[in-house]
MOPAC internal coordinates of N, CA, C and O (Angstrom, degrees):
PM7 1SCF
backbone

  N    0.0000 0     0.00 0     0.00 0    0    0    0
  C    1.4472 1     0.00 0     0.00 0    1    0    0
  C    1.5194 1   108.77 1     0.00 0    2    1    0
  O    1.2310 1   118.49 1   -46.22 1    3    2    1
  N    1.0935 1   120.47 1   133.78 1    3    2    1
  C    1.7066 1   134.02 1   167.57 1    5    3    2
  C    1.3743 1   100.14 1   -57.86 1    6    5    3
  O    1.2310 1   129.94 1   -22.23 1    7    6    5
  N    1.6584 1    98.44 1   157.77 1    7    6    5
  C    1.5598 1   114.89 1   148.78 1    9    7    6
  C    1.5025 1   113.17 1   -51.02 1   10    9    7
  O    1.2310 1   126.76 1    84.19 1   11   10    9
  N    0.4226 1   104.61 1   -95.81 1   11   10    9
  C    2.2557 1   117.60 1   177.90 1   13   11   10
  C    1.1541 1    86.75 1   -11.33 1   14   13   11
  O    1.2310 1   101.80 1   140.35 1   15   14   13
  N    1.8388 1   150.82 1   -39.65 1   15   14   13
  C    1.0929 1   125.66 1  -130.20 1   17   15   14
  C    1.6518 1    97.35 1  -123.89 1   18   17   15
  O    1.2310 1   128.21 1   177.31 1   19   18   17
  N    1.0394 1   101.79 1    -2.69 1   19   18   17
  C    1.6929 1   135.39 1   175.85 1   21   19   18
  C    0.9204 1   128.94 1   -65.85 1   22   21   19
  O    1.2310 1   131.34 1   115.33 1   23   22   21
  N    2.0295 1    95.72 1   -64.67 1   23   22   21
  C    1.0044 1   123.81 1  -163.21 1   25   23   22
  C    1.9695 1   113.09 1   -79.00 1   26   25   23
  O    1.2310 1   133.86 1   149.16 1   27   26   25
  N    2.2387 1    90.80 1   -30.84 1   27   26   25
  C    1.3936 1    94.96 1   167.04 1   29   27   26
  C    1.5709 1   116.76 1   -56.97 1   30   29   27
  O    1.2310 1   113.63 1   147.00 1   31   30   29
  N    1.3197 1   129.66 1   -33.00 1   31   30   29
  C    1.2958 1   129.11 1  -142.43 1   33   31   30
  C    1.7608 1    79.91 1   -87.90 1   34   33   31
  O    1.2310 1   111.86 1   115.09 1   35   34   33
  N    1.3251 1   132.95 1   -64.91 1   35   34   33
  C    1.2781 1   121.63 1   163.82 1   37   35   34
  C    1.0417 1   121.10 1   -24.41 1   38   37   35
  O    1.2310 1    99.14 1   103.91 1   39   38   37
  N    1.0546 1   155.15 1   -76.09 1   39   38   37
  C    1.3947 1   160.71 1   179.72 1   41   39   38
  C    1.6249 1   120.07 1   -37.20 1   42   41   39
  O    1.2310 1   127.98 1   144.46 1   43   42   41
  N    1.4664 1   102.25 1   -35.54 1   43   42   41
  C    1.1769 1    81.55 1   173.28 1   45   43   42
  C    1.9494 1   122.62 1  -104.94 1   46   45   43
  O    1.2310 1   130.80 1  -177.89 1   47   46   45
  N    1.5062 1    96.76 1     2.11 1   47   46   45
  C    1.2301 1    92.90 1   178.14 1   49   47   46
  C    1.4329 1   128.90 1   -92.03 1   50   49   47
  O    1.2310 1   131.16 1   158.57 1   51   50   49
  N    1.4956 1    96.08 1   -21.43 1   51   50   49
  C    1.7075 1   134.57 1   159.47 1   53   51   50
  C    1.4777 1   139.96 1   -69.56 1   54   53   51
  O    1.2310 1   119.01 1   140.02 1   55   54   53
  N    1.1879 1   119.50 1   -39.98 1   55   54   53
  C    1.2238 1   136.25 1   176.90 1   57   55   54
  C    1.5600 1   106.98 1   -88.64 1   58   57   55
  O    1.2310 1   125.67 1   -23.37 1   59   58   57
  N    1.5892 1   106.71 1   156.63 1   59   58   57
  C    1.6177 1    91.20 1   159.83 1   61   59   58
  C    1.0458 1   106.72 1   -87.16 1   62   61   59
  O    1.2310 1   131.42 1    -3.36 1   63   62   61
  N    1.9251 1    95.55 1   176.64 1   63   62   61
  C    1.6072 1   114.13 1   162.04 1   65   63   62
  C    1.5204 1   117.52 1   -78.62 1   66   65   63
  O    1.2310 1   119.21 1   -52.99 1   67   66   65
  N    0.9730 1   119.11 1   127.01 1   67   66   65
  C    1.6213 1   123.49 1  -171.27 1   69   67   66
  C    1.4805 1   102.38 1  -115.25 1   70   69   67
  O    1.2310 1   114.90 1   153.84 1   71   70   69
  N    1.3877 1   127.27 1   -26.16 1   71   70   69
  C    1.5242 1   131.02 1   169.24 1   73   71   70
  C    1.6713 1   110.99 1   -43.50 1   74   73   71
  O    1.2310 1   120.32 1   150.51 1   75   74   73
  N    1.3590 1   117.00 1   -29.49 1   75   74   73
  C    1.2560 1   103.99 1  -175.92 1   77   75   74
  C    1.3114 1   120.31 1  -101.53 1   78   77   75
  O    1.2310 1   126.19 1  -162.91 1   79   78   77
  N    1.2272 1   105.70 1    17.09 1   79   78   77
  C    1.9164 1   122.23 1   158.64 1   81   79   78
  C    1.6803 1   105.11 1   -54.71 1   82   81   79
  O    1.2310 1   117.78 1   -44.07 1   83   82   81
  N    1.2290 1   121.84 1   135.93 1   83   82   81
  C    1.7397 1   107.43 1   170.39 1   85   83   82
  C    1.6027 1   122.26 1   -74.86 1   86   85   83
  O    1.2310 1   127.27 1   143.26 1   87   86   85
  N    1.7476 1   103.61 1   -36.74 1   87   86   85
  C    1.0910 1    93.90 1  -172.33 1   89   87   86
  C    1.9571 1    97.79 1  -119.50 1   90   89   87
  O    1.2310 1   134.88 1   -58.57 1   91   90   89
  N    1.0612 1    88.81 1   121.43 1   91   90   89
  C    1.9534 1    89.95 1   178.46 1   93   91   90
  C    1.6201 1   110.10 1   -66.16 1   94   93   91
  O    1.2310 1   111.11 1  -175.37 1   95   94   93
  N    0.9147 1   134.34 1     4.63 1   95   94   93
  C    1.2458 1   134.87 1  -159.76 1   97   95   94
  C    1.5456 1   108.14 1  -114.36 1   98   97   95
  O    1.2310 1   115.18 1  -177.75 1   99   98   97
  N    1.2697 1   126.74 1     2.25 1   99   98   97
  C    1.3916 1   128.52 1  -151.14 1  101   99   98
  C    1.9213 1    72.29 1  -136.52 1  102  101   99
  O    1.2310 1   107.62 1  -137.89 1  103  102  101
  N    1.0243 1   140.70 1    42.11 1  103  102  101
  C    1.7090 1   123.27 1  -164.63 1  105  103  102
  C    1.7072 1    84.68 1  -109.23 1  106  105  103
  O    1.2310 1   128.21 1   -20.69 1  107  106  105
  N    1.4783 1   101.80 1   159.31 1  107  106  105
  C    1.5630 1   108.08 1   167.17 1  109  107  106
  C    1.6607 1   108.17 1   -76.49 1  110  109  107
  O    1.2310 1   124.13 1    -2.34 1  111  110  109
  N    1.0760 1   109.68 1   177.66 1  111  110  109
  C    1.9853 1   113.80 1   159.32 1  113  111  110
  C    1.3028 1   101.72 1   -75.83 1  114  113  111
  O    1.2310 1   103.85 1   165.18 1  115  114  113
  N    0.6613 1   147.35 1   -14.82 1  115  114  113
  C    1.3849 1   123.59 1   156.81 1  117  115  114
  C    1.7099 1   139.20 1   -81.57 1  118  117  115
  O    1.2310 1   131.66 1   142.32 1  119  118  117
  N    1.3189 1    95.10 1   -37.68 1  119  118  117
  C    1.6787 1   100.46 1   164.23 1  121  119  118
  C    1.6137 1   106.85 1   -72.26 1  122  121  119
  O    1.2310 1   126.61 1   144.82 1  123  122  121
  N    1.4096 1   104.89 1   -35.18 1  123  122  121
  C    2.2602 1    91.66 1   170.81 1  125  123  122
  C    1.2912 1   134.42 1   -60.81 1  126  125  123
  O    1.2310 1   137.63 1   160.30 1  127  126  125
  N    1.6777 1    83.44 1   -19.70 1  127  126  125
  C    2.0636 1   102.23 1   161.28 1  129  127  126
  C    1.2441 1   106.05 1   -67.43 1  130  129  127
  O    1.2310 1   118.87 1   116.89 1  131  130  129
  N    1.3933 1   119.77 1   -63.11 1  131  130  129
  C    1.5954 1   109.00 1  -168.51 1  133  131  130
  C    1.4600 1   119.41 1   -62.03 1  134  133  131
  O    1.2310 1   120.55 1   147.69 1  135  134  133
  N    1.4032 1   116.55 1   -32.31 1  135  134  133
  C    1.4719 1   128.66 1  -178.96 1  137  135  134
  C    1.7993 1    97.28 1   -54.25 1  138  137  135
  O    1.2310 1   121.22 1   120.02 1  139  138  137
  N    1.4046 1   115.28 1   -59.98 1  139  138  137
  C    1.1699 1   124.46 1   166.90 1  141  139  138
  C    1.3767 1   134.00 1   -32.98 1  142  141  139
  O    1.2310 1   124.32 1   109.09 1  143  142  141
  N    1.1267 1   109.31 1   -70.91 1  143  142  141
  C    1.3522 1   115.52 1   176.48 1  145  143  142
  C    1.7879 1   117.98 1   -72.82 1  146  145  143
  O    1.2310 1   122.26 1   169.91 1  147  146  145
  N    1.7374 1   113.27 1   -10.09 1  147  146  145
  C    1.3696 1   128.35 1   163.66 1  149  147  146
  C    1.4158 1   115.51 1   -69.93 1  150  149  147
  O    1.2310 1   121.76 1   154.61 1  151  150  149
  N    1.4510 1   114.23 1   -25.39 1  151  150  149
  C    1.5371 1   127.61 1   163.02 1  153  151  150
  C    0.8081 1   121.83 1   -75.05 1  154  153  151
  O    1.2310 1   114.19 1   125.74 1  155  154  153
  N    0.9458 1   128.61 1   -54.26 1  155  154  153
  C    2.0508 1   150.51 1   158.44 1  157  155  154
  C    1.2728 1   111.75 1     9.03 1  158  157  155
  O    1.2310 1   134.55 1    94.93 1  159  158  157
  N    1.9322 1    89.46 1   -85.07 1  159  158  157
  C    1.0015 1   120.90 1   155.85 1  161  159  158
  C    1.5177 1   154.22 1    -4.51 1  162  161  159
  O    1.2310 1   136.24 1    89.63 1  163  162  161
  N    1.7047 1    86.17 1   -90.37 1  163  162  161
  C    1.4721 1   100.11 1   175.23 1  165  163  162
  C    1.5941 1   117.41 1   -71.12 1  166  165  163
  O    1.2310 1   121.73 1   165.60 1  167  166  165
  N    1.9264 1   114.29 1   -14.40 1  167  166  165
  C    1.1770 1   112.90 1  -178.80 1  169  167  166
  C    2.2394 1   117.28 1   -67.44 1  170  169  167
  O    1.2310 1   141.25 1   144.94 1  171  170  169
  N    1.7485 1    76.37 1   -35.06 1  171  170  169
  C    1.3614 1    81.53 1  -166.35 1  173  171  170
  C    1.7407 1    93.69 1   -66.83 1  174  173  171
  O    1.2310 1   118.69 1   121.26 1  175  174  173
  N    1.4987 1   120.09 1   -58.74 1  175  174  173
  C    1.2146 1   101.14 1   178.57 1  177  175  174
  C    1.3513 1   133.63 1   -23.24 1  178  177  175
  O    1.2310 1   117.03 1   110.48 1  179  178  177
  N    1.4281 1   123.25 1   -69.52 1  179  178  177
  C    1.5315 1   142.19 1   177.40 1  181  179  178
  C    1.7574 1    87.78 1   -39.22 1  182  181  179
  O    1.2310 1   131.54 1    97.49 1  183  182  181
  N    0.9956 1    95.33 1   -82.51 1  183  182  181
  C    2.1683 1    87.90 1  -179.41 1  185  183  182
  C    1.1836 1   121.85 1   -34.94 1  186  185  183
  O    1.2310 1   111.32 1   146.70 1  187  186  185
  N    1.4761 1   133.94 1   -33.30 1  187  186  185
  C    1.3961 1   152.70 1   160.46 1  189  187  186
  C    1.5942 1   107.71 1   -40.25 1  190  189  187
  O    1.2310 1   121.00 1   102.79 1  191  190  189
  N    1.2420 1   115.69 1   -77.21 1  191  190  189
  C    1.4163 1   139.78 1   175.22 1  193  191  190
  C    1.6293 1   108.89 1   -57.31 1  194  193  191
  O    1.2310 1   116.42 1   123.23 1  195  194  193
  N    1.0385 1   124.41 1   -56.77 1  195  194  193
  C    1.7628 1   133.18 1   160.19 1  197  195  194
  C    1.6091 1    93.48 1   -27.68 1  198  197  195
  O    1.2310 1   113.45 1    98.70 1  199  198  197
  N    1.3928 1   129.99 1   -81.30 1  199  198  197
  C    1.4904 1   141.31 1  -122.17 1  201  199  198
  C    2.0159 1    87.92 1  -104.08 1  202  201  199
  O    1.2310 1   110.73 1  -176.88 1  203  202  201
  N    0.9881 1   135.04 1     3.12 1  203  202  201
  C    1.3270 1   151.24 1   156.91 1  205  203  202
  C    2.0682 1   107.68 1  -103.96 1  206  205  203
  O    1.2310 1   137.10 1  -167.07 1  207  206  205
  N    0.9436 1    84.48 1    12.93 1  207  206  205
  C    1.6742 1    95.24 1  -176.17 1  209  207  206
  C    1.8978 1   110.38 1    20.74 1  210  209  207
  O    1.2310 1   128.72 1  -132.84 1  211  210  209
  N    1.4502 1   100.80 1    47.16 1  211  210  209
  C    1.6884 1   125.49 1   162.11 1  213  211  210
  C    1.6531 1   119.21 1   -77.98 1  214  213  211
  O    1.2310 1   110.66 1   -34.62 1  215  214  213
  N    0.9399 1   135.17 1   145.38 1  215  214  213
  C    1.8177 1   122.74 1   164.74 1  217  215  214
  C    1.6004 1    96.07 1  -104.45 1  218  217  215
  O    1.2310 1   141.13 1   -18.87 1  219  218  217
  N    1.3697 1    76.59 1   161.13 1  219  218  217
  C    1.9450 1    84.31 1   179.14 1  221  219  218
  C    1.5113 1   118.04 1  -109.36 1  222  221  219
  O    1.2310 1   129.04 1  -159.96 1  223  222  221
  N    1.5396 1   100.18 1    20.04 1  223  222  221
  C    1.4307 1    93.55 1   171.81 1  225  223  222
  C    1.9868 1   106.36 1  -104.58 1  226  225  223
  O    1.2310 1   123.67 1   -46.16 1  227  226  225
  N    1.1108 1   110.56 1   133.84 1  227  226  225
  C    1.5502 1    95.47 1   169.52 1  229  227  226
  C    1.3185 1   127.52 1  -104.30 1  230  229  227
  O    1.2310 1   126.47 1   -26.18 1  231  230  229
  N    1.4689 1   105.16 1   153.82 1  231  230  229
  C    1.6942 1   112.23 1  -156.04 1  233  231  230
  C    1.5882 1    96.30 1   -85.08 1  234  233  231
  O    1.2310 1   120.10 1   180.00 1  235  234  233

């Protein structure tokens, strides 16, 4: 397993969920960090898995 792929599995068991805020726009600086760096993340992963020609859904 990658970093990125690690780091997702951290993230989501660690961090909160902030998706279930209604309006994202009303967030403190600090939850726009986590939203942030929750993107970060999962982007580099998905590119990780892409460039290993892996999918990220599992069967």
């Amino acid at each position: 397993m990658s970093l990125w792929g690690m780091l997702s599995r951290l993230n989501r068991r660690v961090l909160p969920a902030i998706h279930k805020v209604p309006d994202l726009s009303r967030l403190n600086g600090f939850q726009k960090a986590v939203v942030g760096w929750k993107m970060y993340v999962t982007y580099r992963h998905l590119d990780n898995l892409k460039r290993k020609g892996k999918s990220p859904i599992r069967s």
